[in-house]
N, C-alpha and C positions, 0 to 999 in steps of 0.2 A: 447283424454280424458285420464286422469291419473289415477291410481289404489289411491283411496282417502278411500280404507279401512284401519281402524285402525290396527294398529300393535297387537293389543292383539286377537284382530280376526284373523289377518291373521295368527297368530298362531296354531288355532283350523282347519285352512286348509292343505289338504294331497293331490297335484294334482299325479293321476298314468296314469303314462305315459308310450311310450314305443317308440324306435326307427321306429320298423316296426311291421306291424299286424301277427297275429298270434303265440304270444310268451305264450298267457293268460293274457293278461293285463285286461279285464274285469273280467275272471275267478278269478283273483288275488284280483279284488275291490269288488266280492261280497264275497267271501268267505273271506276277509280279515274283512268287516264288518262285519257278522256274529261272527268269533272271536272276535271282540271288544266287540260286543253286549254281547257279555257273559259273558265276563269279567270288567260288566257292564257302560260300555259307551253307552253314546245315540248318534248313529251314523245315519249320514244320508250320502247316495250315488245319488250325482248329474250324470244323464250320460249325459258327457259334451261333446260324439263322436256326434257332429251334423251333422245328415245329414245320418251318418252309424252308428246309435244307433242299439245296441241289448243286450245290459244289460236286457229287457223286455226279451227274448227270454232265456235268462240264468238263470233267476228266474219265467219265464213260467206264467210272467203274462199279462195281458190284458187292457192296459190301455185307458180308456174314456176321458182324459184329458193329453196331454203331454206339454212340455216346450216350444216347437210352439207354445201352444194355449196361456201359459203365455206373450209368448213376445207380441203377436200379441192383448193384451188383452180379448179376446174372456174368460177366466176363472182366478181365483183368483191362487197363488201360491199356498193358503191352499187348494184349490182344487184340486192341482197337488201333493201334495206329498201323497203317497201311505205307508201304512202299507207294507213290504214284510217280505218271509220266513226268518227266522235268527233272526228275533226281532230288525232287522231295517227298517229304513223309506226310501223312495226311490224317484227321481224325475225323470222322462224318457222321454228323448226325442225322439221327431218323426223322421222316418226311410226317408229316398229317399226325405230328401230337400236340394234341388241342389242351393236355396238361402243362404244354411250356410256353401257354399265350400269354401266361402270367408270371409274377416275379415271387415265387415262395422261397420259406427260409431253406427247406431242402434244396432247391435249386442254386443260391446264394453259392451254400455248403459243399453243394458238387461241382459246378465249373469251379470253385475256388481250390478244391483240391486236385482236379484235373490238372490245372493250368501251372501249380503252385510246382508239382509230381513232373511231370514232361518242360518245363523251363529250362531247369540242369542241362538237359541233355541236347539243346539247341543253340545256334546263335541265334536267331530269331525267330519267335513266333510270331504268327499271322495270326489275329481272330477275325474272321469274314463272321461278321456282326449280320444283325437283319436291318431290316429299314426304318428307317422312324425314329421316334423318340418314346417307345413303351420303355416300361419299368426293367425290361429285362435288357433291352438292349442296350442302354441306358449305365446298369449294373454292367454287361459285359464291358462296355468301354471306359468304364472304371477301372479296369483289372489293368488298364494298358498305359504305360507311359506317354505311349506315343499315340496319336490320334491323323488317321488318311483318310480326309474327306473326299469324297468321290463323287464329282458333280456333271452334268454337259452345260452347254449354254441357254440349252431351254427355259423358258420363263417360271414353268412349274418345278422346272430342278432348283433352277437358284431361290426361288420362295422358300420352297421346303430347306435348301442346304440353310439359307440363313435361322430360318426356323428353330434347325440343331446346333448351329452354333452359338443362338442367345443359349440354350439350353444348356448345354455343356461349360459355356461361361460362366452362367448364376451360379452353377446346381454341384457344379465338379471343378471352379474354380480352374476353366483352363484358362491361359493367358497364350497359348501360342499352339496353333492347331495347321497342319499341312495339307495344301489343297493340289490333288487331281482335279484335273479335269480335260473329260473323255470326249470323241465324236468331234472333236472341234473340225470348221471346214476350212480354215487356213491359221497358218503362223502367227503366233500372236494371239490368235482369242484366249487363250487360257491367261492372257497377262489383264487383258480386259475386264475377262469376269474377277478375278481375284479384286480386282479394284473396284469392281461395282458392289461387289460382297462385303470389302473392306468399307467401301464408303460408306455404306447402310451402317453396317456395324458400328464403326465412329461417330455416327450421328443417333443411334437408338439406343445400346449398348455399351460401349464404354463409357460414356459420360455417366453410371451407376456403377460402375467399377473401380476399384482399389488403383490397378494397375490395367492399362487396357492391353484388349486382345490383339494379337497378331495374325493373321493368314499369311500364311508363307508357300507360295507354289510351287512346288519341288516336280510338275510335268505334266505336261498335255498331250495327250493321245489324239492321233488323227482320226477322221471320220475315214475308215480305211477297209473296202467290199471285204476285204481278206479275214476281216475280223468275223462277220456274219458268217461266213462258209467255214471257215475253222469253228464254230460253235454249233452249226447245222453238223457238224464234220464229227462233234464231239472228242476232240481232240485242241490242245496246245497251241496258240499260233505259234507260241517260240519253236514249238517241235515241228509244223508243219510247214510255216512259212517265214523261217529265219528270216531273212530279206526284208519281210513288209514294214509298209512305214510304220505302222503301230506297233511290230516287234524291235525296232531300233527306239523308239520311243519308250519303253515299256524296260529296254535294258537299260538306257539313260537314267530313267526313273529309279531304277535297281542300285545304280551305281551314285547314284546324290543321298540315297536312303544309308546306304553305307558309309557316303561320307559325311555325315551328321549324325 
């Protein structure tokens, strides 16, 4: 089955993705929706980590209907999206299903019609993707126009981040992908790593390409304590610690996503 969403939709999509777990790539989608929300977009956050969703768990809430129960028909999508903290809407899926470690044609079928269904009704959707490069995640960020890779400076993040970016070059033909990157411990390093990222890629990578790729850094997040205790906190840092340098960071990032 082929992505038979319109281009004008698929505009309003932002798949955030990430080489390997643990870098914040959910951190990054809910708090990045929350800054949009404020600067008033109506956003909605798909968590499209099937199988290892816990976006629920980073906005502390509890949900009676998840995107399981949409595929499987058992309840309506209007049933499934959620009001959350931030002043956006949310659709969560369920945790420990070992049927969505893989990429089938029913799966294809249903985030396609999920995504295709709740598009209309937003200016931007978020898909908080899972990690890696399987088949499913793979597919989900196909669904997306726009591509937020979410990286830190660690050696193993930027192995894996490059990882995904030859992959999404060959495979989905991207030509210009926008890089986060999180935890930095001073000014500047996010301009560093985009150029160590960049260089690799110019030298293994586009010299096999039609047109080469692009990395474009649209924001670095500080290594900032406030992040960890708002996540212990299970709450927002936008809601709890307006202020911190990672939530000034985090609105920047909001507000350059909306101007592009």
């Amino acid at each position: 089955m082929t992505d038979t969403t319109p281009a004008a939709m698929r505009g309003r999509i932002t798949a955030i993705t990430s080489g390997k777990g643990g870098v914040g790539k959910t951190f990054v989608s809910a708090n990045l929706a929350a800054a949009l929300a404020r600067q008033g977009q109506r956003v909605l956050v798909l968590d499209a980590d099937l199988g290892l969703a816990n976006l629920d768990v980073v906005l502390n809430l509890f949900p009676k209907v998840t995107l399981h129960d949409v595929f499987t028909g058992k309840n309506t999508i209007e049933e499934a999206v959620l009001p959350a903290p931030g002043g956006f809407s949310v659709l969560l899926a369920g945790s420990g299903m070992v049927e969505y470690s893989r990429l089938t044609p029913e799966i294809r079928e249903q985030l396609q019609r999920v995504i295709t269904t709740l598009v209309p009704r937003f200016d931007r959707v978020l898909l908080d993707t899972g990690a890696g490069i399987s088949d499913v995640v793979l597919y989900t960020v196909s669904l997306a126009e726009h591509v937020l890779l979410v990286a830190t400076p660690e050696p193993t993040s930027l192995t894996d981040a490059y990882a995904t970016i030859k992959v999404l070059a060959t495979t989905q033909q991207r030509r210009s992908l926008n890089l986060v990157v999180n935890q930095v411990r001073k000014a500047g390093e996010g301009r560093i790593v985009r150029q160590q990222l960049q260089q690799v890629v110019d030298r293994f990578v586009n010299p096999g390409l039609s047109h080469p790729l692009k990395l474009e850094l649209v924001g670095e997040l500080p290594s900032d304590p406030a992040v960890r205790e708002a996540v212990l906190r299970r709450e927002l840092l936008l809601e709890w610690q307006p202020g911190a340098a990672a939530s000034v960071a985090m609105s920047a990032l909001a507000t350059r996503l909306i101007g592009t």
